[in-house]
C-alpha positions in Angstrom: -8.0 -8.5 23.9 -7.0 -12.4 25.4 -10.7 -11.6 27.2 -12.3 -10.9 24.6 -10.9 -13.7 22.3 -11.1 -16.6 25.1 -14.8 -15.4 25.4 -15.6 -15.4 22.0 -14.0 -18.5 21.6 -16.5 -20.3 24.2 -19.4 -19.2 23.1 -18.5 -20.3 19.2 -17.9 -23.7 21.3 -21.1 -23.9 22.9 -23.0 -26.5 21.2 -26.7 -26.3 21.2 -28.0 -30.5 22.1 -31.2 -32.4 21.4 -33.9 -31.8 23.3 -32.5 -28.4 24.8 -35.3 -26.4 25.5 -34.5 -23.2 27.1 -30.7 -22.0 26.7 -29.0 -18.9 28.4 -26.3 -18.3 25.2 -28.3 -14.9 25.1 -26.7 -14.2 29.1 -23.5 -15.2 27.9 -23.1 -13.1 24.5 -24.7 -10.3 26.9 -21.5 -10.4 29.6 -19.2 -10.6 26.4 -20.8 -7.5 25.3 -20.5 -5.7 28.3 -17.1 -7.1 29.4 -17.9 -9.2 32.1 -17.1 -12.9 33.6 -19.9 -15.2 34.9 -18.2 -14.9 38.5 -18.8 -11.4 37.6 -22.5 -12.5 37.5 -22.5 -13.8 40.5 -21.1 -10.9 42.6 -23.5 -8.6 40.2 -26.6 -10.5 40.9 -26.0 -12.5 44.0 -26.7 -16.0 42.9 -24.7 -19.1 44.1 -22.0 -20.7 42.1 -24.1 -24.0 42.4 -27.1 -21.6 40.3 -24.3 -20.3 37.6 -23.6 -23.9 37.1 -27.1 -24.5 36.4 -27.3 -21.8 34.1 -23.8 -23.0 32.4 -25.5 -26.5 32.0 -28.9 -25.2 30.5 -31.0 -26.2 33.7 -34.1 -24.5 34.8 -33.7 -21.0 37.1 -36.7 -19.8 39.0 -38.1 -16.5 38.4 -36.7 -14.7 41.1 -33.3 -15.6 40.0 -33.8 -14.3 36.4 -35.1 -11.0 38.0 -32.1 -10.8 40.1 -30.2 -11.2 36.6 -32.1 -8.6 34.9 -31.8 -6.0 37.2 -28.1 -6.8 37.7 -27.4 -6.6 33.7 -30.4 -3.9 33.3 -32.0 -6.1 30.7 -35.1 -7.8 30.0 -35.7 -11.6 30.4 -35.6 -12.3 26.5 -32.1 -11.2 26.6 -31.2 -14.0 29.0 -33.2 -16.6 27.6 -33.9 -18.4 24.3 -36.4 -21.6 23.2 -34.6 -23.7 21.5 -37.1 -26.6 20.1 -36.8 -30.6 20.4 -35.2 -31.7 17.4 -37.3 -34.3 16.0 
């Protein structure tokens, strides 16, 4: 339950900032749902910890990296990703 709870608790804190673009808060409410960590995600998809801090920090992945994640989680790339518009 402290899993669950500390998780939940992140992504309530993850504030979406100006000029965001693309945001991965889909990836992380779909490893709450399925009870993993992001070093889970790692091991699962074989990325670098230097790529799950890019994805932590919102920066651009290439392709073949959100394959790897999709096939790891057996999802599609629209539940990784999200446009999030410029605020004006």
């Amino acid at each position: 339950m402290d899993y669950l709870f500390t998780n939940m608790n992140f992504l309530y804190n993850i504030e979406i900032g100006k000029n965001m673009g693309i945001s991965y808060r889909p990836l992380w409410l779909l490893l709450v749902n399925k009870g993993l960590k992001k070093t889970d995600l790692v091991s699962l998809a074989k990325i670098s910890p230097t790529t799950l801090a890019k994805l932590s920090k919102n920066k651009s992945i290439d392709g073949t990296t959100l394959e790897r994640i999709c096939a790891a989680l057996e999802c599609q790339p629209g539940d990784v990703i999200e446009y999030v518009p410029d605020e004006k």
